[in-house]
N, CA, C and O atoms as CSV, one atom per row, in Angstrom:
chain,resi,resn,atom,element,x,y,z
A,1,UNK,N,N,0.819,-1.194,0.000
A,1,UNK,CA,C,0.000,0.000,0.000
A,1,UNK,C,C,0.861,1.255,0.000
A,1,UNK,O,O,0.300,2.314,0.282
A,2,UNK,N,N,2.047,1.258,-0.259
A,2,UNK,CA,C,2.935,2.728,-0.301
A,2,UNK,C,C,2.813,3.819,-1.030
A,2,UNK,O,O,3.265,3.840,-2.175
A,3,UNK,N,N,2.473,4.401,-0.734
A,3,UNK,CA,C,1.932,6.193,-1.361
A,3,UNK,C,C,0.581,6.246,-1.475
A,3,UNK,O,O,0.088,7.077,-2.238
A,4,UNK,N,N,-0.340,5.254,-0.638
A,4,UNK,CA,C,-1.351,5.248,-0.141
A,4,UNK,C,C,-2.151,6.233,0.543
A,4,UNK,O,O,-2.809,5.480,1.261
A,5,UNK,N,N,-2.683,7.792,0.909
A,5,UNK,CA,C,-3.133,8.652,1.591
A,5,UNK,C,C,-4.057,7.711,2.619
A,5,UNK,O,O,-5.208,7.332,2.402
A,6,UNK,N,N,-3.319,7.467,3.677
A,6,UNK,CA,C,-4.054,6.980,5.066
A,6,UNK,C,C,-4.054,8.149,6.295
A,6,UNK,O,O,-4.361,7.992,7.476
A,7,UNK,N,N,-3.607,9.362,5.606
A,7,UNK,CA,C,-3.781,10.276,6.804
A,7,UNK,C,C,-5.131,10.603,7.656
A,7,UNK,O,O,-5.217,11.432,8.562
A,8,UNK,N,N,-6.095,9.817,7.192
A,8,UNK,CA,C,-7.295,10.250,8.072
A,8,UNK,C,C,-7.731,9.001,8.928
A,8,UNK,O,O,-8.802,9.064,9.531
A,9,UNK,N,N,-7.015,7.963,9.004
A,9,UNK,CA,C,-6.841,6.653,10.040
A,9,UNK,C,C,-6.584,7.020,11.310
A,9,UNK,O,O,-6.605,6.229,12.253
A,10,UNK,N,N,-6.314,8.312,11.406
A,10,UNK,CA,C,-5.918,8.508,12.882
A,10,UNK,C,C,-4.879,7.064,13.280
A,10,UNK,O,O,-4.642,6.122,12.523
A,11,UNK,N,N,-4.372,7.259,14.720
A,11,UNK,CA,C,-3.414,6.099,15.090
A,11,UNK,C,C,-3.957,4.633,14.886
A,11,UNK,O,O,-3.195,3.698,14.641
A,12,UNK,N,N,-5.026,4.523,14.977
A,12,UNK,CA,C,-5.710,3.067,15.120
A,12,UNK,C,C,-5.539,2.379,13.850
A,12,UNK,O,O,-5.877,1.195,13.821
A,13,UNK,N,N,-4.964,3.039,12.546
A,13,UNK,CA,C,-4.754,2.425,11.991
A,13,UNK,C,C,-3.957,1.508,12.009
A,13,UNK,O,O,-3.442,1.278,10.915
A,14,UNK,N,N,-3.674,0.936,12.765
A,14,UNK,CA,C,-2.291,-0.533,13.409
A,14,UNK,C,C,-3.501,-1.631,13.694
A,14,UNK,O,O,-3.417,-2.812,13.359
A,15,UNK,N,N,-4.688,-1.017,14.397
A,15,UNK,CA,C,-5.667,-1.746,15.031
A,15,UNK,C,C,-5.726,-3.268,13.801
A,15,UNK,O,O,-5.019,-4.273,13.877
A,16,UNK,N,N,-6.422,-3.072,13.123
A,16,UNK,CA,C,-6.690,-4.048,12.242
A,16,UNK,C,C,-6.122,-5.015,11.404
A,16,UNK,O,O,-6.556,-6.115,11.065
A,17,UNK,N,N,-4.753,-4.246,11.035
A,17,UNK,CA,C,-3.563,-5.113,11.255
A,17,UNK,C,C,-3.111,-5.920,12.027
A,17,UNK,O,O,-2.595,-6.944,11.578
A,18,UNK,N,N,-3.182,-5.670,13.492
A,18,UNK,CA,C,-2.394,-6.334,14.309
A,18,UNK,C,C,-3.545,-7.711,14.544
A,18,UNK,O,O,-3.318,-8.583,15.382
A,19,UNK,N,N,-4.779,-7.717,13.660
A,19,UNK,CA,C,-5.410,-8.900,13.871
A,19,UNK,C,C,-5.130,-10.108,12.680
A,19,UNK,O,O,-5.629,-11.207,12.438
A,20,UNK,N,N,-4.243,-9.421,12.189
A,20,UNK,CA,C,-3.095,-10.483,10.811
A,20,UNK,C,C,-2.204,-11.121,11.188
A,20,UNK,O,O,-1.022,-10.949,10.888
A,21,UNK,N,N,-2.852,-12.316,12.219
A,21,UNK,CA,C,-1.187,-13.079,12.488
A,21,UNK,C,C,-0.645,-13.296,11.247
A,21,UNK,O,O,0.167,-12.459,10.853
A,22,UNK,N,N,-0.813,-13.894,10.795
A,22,UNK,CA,C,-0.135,-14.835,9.245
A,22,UNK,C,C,0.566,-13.611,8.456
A,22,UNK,O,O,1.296,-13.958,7.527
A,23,UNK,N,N,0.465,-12.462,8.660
A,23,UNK,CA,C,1.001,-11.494,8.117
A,23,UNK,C,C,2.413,-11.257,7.881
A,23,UNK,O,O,2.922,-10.600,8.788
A,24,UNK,N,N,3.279,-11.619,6.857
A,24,UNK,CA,C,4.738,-11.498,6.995
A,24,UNK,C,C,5.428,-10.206,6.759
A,24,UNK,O,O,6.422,-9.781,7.347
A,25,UNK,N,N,4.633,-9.554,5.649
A,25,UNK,CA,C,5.446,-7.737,5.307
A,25,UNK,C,C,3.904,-7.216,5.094
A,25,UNK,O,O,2.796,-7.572,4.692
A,26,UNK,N,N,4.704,-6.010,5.710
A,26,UNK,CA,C,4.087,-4.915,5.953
A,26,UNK,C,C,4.602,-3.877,5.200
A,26,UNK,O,O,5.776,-3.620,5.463
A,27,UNK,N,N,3.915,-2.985,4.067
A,27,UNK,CA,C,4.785,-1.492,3.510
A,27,UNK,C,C,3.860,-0.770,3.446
A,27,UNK,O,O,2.835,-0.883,2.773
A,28,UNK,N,N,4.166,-0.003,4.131
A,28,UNK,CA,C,3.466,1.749,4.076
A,28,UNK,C,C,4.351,2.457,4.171
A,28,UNK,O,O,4.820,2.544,5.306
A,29,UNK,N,N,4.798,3.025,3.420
A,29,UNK,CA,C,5.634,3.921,3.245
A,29,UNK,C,C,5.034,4.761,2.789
A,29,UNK,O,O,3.991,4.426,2.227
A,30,UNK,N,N,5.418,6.296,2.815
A,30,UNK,CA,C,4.634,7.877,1.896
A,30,UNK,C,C,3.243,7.638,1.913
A,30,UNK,O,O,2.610,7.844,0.877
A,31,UNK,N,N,2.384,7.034,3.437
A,31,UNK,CA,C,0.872,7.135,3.273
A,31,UNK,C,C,0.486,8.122,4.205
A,31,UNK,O,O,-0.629,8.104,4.726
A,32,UNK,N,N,1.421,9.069,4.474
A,32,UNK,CA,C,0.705,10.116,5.154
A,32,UNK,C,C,0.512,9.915,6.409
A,32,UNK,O,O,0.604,11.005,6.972
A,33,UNK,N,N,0.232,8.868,7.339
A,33,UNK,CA,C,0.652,8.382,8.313
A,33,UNK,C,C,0.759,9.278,8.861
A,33,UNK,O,O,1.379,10.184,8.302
A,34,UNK,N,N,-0.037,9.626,10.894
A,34,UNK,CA,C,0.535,10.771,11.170
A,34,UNK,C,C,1.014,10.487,12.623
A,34,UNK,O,O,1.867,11.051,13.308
A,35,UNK,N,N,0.146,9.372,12.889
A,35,UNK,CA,C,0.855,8.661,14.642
A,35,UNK,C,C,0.286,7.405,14.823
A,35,UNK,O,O,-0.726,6.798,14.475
A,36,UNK,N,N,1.683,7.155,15.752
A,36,UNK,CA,C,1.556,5.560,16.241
A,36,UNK,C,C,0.105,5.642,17.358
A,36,UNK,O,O,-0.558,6.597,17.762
A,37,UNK,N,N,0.028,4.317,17.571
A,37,UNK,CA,C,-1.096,3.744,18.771
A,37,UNK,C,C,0.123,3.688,19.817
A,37,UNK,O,O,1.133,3.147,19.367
A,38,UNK,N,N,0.187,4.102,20.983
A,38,UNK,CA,C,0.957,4.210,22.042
A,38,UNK,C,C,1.346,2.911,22.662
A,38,UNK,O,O,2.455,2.649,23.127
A,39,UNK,N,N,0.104,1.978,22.604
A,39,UNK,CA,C,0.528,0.962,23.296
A,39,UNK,C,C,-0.434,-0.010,22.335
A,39,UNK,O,O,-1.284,0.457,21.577
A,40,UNK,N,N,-0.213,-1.166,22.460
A,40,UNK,CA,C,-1.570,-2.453,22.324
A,40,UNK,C,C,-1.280,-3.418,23.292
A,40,UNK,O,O,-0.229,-3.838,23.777
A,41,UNK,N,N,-2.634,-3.705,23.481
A,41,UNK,CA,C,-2.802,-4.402,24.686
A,41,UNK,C,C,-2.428,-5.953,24.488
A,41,UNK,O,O,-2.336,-6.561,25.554
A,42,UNK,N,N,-2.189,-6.728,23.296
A,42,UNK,CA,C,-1.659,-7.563,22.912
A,42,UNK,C,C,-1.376,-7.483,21.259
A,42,UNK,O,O,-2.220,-7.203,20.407
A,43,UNK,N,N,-0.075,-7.778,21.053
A,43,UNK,CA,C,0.910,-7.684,19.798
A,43,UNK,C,C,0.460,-9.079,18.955
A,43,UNK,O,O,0.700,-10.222,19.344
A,44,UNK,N,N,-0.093,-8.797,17.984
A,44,UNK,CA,C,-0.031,-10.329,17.411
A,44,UNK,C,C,0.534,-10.405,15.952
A,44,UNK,O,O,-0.052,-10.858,14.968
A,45,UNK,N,N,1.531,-9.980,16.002
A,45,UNK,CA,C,2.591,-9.757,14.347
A,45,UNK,C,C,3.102,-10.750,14.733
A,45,UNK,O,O,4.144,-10.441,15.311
A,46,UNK,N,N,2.837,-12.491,14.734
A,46,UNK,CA,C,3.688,-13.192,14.964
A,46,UNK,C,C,4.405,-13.771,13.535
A,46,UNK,O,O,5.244,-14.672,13.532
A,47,UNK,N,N,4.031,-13.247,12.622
A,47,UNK,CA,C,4.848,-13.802,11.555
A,47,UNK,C,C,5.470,-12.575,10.784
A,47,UNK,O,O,6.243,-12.801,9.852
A,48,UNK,N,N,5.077,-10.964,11.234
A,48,UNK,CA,C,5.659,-10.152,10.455
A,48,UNK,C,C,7.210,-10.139,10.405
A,48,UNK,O,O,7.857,-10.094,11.451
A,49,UNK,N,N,7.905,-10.186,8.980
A,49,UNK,CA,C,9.233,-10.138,9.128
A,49,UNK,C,C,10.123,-8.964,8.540
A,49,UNK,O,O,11.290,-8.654,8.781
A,50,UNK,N,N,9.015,-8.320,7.539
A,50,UNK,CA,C,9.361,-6.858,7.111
A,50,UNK,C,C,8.305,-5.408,7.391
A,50,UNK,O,O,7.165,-5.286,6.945
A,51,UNK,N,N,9.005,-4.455,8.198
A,51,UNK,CA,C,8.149,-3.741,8.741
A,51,UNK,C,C,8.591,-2.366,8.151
A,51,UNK,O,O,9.649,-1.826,8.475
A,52,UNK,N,N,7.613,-1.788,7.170
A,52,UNK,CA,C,8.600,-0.371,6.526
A,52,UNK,C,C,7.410,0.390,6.501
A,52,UNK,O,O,6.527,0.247,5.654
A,53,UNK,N,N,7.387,1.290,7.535
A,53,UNK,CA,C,6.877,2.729,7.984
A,53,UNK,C,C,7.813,4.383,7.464
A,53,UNK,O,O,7.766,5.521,7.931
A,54,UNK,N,N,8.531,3.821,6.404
A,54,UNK,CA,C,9.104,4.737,6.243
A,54,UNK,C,C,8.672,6.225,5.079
A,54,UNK,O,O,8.046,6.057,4.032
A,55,UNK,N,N,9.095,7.402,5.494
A,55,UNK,CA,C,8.432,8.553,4.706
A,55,UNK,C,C,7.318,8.905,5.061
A,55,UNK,O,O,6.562,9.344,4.195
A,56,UNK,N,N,6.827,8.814,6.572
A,56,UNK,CA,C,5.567,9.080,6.963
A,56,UNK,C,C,5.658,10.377,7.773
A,56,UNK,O,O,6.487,11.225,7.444
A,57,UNK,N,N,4.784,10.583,8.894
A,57,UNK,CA,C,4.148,12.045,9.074
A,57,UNK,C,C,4.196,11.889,10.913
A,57,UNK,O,O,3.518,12.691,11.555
A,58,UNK,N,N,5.017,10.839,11.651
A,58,UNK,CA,C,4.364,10.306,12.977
A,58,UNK,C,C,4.398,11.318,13.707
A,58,UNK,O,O,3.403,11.605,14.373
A,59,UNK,N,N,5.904,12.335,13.766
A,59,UNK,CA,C,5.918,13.494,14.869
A,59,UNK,C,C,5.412,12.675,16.256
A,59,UNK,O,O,4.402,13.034,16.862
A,60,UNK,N,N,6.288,11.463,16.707
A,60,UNK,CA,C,5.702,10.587,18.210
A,60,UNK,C,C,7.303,9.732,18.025
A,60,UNK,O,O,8.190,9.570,17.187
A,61,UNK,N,N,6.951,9.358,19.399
A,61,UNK,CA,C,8.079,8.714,19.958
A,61,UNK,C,C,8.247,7.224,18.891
A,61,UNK,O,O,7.419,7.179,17.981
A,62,UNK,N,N,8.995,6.351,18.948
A,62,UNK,CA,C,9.203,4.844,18.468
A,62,UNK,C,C,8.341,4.091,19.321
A,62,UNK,O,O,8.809,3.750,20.408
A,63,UNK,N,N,7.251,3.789,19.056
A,63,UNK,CA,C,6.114,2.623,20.228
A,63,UNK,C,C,7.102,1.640,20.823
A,63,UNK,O,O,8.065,1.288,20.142
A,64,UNK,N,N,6.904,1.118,22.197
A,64,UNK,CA,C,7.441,0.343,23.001
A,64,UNK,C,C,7.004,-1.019,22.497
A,64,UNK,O,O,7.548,-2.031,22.940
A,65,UNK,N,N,5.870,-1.093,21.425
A,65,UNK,CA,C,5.330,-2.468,21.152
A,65,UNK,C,C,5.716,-2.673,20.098
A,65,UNK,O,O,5.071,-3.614,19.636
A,66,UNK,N,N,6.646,-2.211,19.211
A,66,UNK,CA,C,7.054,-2.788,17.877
A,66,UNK,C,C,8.575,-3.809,18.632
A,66,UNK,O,O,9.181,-4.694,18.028
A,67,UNK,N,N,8.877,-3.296,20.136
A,67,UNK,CA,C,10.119,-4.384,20.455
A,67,UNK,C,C,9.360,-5.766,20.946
A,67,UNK,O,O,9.923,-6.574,21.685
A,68,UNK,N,N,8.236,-5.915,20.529
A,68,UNK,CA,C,7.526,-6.970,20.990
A,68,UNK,C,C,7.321,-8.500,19.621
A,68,UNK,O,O,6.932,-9.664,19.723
A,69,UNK,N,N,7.813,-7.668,18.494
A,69,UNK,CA,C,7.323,-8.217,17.098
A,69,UNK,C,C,8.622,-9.000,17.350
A,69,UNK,O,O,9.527,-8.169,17.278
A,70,UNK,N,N,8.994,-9.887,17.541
A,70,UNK,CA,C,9.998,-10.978,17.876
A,70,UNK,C,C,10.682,-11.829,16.441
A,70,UNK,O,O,11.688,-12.490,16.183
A,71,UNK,N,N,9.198,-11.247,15.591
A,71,UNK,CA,C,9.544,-12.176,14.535
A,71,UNK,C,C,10.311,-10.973,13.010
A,71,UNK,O,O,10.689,-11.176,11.856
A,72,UNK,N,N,10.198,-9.742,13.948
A,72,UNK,CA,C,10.868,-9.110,12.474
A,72,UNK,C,C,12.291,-9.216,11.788
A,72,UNK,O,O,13.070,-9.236,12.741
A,73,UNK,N,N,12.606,-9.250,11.286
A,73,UNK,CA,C,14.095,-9.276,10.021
A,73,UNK,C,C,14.215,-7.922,10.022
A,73,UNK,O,O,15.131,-7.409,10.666
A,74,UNK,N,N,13.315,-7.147,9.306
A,74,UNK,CA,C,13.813,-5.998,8.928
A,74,UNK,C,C,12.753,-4.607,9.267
A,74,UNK,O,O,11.525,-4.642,9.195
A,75,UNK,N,N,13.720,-3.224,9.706
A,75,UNK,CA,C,12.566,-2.614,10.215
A,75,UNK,C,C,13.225,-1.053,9.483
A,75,UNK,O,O,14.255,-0.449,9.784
A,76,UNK,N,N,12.327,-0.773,8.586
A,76,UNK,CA,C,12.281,0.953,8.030
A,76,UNK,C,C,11.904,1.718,8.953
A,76,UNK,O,O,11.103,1.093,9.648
A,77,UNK,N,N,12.091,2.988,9.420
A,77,UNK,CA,C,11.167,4.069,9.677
A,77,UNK,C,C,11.921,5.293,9.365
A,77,UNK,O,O,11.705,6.380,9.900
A,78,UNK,N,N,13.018,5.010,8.271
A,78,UNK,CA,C,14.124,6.157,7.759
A,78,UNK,C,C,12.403,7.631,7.350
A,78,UNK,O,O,11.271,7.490,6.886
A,79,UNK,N,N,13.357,9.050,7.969
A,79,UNK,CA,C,12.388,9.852,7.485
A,79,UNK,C,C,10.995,9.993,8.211
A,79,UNK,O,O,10.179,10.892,8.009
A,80,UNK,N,N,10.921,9.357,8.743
A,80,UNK,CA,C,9.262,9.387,9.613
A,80,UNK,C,C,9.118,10.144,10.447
A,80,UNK,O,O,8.146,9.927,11.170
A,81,UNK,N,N,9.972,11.373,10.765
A,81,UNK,CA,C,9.585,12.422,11.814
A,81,UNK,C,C,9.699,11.562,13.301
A,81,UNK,O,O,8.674,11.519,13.981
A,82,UNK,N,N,10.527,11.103,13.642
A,82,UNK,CA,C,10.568,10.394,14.815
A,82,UNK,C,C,11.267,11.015,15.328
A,82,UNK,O,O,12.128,11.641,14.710
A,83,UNK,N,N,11.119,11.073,16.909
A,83,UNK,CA,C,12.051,12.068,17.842
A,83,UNK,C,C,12.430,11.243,19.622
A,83,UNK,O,O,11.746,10.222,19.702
A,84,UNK,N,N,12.711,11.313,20.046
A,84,UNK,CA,C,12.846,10.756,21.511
A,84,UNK,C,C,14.105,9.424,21.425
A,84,UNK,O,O,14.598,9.218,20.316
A,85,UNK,N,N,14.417,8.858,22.213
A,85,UNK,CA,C,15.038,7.360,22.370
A,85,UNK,C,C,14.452,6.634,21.018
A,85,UNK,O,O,13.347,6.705,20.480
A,86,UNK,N,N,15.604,5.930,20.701
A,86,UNK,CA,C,15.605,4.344,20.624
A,86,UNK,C,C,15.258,3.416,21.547
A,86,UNK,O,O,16.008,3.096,22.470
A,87,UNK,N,N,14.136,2.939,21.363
A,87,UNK,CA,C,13.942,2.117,22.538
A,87,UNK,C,C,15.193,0.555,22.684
A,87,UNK,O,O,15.250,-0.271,21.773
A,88,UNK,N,N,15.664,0.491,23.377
A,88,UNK,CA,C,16.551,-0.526,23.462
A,88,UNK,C,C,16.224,-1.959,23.109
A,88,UNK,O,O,16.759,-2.866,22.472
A,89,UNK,N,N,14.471,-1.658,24.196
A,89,UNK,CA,C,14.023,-3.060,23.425
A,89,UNK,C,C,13.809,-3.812,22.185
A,89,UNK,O,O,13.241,-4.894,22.037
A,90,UNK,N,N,14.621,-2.695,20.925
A,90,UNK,CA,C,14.500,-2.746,19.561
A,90,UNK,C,C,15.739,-3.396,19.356
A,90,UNK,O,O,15.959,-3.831,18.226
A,91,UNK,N,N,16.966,-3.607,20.632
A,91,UNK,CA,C,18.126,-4.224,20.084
A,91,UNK,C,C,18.182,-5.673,20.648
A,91,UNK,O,O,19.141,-6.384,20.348
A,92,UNK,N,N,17.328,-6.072,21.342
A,92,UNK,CA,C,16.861,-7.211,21.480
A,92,UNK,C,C,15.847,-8.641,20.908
A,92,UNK,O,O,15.311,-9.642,21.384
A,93,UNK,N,N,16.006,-8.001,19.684
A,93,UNK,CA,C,15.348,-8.307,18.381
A,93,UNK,C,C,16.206,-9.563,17.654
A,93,UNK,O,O,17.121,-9.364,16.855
A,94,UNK,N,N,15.813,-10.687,18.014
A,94,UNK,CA,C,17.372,-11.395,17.586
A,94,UNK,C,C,16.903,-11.688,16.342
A,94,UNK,O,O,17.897,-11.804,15.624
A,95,UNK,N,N,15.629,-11.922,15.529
A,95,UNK,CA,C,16.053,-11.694,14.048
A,95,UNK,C,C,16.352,-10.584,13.213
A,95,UNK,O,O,16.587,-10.761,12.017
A,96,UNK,N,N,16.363,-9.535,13.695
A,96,UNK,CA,C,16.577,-8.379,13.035
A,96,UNK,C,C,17.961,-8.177,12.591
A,96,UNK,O,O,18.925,-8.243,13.354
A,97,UNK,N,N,18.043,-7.878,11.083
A,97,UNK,CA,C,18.906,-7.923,10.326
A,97,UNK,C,C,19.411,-6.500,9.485
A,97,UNK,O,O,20.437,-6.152,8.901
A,98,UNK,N,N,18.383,-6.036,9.710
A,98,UNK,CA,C,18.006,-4.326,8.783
A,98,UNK,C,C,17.254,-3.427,9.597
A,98,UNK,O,O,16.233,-3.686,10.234
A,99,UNK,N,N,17.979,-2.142,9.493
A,99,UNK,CA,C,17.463,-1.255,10.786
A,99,UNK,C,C,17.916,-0.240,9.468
A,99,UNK,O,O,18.783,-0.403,8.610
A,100,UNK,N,N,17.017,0.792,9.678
A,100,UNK,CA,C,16.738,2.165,8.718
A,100,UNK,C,C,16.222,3.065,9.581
A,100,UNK,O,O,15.002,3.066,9.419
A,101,UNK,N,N,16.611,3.987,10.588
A,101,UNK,CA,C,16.682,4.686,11.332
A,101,UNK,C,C,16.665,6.728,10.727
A,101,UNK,O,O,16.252,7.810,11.146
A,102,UNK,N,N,17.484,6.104,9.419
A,102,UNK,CA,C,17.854,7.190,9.565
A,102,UNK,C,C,17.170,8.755,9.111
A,102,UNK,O,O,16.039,8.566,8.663
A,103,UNK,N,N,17.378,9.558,9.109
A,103,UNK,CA,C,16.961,11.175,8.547
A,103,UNK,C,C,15.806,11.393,9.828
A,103,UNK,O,O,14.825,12.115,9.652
A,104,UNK,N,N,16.065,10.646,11.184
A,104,UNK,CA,C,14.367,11.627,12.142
A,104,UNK,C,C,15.413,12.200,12.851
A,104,UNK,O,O,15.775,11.573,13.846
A,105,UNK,N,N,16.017,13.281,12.577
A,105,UNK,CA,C,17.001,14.456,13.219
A,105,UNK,C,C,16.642,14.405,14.791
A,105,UNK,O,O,17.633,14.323,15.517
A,106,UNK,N,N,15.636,14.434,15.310
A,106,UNK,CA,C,15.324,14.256,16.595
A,106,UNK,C,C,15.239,13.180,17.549
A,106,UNK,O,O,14.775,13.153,18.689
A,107,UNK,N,N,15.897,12.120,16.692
A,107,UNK,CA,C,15.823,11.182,17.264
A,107,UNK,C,C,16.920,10.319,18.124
A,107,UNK,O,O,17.496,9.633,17.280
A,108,UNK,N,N,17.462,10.043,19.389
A,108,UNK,CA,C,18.745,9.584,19.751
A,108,UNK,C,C,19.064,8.056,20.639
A,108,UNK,O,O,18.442,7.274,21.359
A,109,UNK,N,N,20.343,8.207,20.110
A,109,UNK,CA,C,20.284,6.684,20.740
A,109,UNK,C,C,21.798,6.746,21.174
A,109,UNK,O,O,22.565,7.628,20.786
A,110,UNK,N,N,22.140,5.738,22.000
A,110,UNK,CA,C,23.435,5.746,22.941
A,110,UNK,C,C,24.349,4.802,22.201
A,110,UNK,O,O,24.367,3.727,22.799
A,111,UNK,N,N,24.954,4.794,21.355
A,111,UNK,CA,C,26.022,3.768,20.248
A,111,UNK,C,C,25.974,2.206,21.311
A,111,UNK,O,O,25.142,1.306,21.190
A,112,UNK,N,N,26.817,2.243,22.053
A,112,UNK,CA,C,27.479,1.226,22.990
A,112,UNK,C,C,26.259,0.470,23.200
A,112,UNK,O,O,26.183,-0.587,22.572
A,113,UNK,N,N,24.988,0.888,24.182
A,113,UNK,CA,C,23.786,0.486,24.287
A,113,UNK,C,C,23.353,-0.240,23.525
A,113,UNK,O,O,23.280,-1.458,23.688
A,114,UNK,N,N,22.867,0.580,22.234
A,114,UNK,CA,C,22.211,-0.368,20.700
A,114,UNK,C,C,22.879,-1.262,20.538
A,114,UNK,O,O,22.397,-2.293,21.006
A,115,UNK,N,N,24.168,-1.411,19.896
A,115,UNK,CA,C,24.936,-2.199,19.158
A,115,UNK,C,C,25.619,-3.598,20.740
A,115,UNK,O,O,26.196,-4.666,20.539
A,116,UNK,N,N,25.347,-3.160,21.719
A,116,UNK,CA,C,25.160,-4.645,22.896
A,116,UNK,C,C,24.164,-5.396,22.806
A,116,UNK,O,O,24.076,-6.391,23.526
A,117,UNK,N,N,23.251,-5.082,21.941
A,117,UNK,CA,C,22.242,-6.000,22.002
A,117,UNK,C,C,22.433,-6.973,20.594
A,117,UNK,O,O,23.463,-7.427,20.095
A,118,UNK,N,N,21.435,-7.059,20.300
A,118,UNK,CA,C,21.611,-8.298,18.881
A,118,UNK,C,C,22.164,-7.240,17.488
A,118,UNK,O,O,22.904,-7.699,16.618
A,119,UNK,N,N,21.685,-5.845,17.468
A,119,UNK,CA,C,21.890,-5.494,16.338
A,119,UNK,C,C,23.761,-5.973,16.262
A,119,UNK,O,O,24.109,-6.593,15.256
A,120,UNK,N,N,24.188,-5.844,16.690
A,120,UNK,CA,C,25.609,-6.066,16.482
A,120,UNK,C,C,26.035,-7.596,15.530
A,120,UNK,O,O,27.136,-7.873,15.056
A,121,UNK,N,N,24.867,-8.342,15.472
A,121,UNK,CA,C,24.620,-9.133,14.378
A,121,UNK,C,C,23.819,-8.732,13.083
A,121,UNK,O,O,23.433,-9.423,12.141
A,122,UNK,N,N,23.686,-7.255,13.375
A,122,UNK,CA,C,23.007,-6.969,11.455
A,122,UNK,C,C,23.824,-6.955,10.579
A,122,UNK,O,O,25.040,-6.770,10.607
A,123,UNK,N,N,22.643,-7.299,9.216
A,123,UNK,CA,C,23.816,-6.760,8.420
A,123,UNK,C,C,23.692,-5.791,7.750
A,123,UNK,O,O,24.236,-5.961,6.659
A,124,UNK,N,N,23.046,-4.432,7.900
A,124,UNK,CA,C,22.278,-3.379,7.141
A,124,UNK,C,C,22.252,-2.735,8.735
A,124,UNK,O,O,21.766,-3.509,9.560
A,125,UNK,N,N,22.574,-1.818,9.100
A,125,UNK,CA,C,22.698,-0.773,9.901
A,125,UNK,C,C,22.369,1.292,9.205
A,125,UNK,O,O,23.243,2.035,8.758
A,126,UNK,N,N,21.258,1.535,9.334
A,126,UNK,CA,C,21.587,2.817,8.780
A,126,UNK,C,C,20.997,4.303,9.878
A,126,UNK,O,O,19.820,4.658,9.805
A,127,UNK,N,N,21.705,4.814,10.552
A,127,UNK,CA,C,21.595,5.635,11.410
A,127,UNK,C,C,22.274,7.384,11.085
A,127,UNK,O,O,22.831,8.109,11.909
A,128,UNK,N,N,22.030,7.636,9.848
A,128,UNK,CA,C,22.204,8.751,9.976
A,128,UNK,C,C,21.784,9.977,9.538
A,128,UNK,O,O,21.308,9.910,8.405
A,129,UNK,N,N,21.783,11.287,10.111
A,129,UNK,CA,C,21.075,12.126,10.326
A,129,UNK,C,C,20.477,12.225,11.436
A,129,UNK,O,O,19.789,13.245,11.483
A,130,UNK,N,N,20.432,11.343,12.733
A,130,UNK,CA,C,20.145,11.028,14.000
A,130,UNK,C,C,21.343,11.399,15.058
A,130,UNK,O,O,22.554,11.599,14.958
A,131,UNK,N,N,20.668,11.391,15.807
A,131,UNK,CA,C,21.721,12.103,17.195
A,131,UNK,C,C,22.330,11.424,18.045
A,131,UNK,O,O,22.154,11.578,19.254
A,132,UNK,N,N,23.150,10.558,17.526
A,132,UNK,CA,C,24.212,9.288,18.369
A,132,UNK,C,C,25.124,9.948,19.335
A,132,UNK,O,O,25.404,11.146,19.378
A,133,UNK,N,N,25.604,8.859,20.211
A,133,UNK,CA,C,26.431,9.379,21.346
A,133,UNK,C,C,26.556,8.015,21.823
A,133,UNK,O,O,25.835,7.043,21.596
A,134,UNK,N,N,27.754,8.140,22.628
A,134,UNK,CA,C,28.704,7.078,23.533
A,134,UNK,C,C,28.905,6.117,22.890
A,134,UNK,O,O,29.582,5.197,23.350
């Protein structure tokens, strides 16, 4: 669905998705997209393995429940207006292979931190234009 106009989904647009176990990729990219759902009360992406939110509109933190998708490989959100932490629980991702982080200027993460967790087994790392340290 990429270059899709979903800007009037408000956040809940995750809602109906997240009732797709069998679901393996996910692309929305450039749909206008303007914020995450903060939390869900249960995650059921148990088969998503490509997750690309990238070129969207979120202006919100990285959700604490995408470190819950256990089963992803690969995760876009290069460009998405993202600002606050990396949540760490994103480097505890042991299939994750591809991380696209980069161009949300507001967004920061602690080098040493991230790369102790599994990402230090990717093989696609892209973090820049973001606000690294240590």
């Amino acid at each position: 669905m990429e270059g899709t106009d979903l800007s009037k989904l408000g956040s809940d647009w995750i809602v109906p998705l997240n009732k797709l176990p069998s679901l393996s990729e996910l692309h929305l990219s450039f749909c206008s997209l303007r914020s995450f759902k903060s939390s869900l009360n249960v995650v059921n992406f148990t088969s998503l393995a490509v997750l690309d939110l990238s070129l969207n509109d979120f202006h919100s933190e990285i959700p604490n429940w995408l470190s819950n998708i256990t089963s992803l490989e690969s995760i876009n959100l290069r460009s998405s207006k993202l600002y606050g932490t990396i949540p760490l629980g994103l480097t505890g991702l042991q299939n994750l292979r591809s991380v696209d982080l980069a161009k949300n200027k507001n967004l920061t993460g602690n080098c040493s931190q991230l790369f102790a967790g599994s990402w230090r087994m990717a093989e696609y790392v892209k973090l820049e234009f973001i606000q690294l340290h240590g």
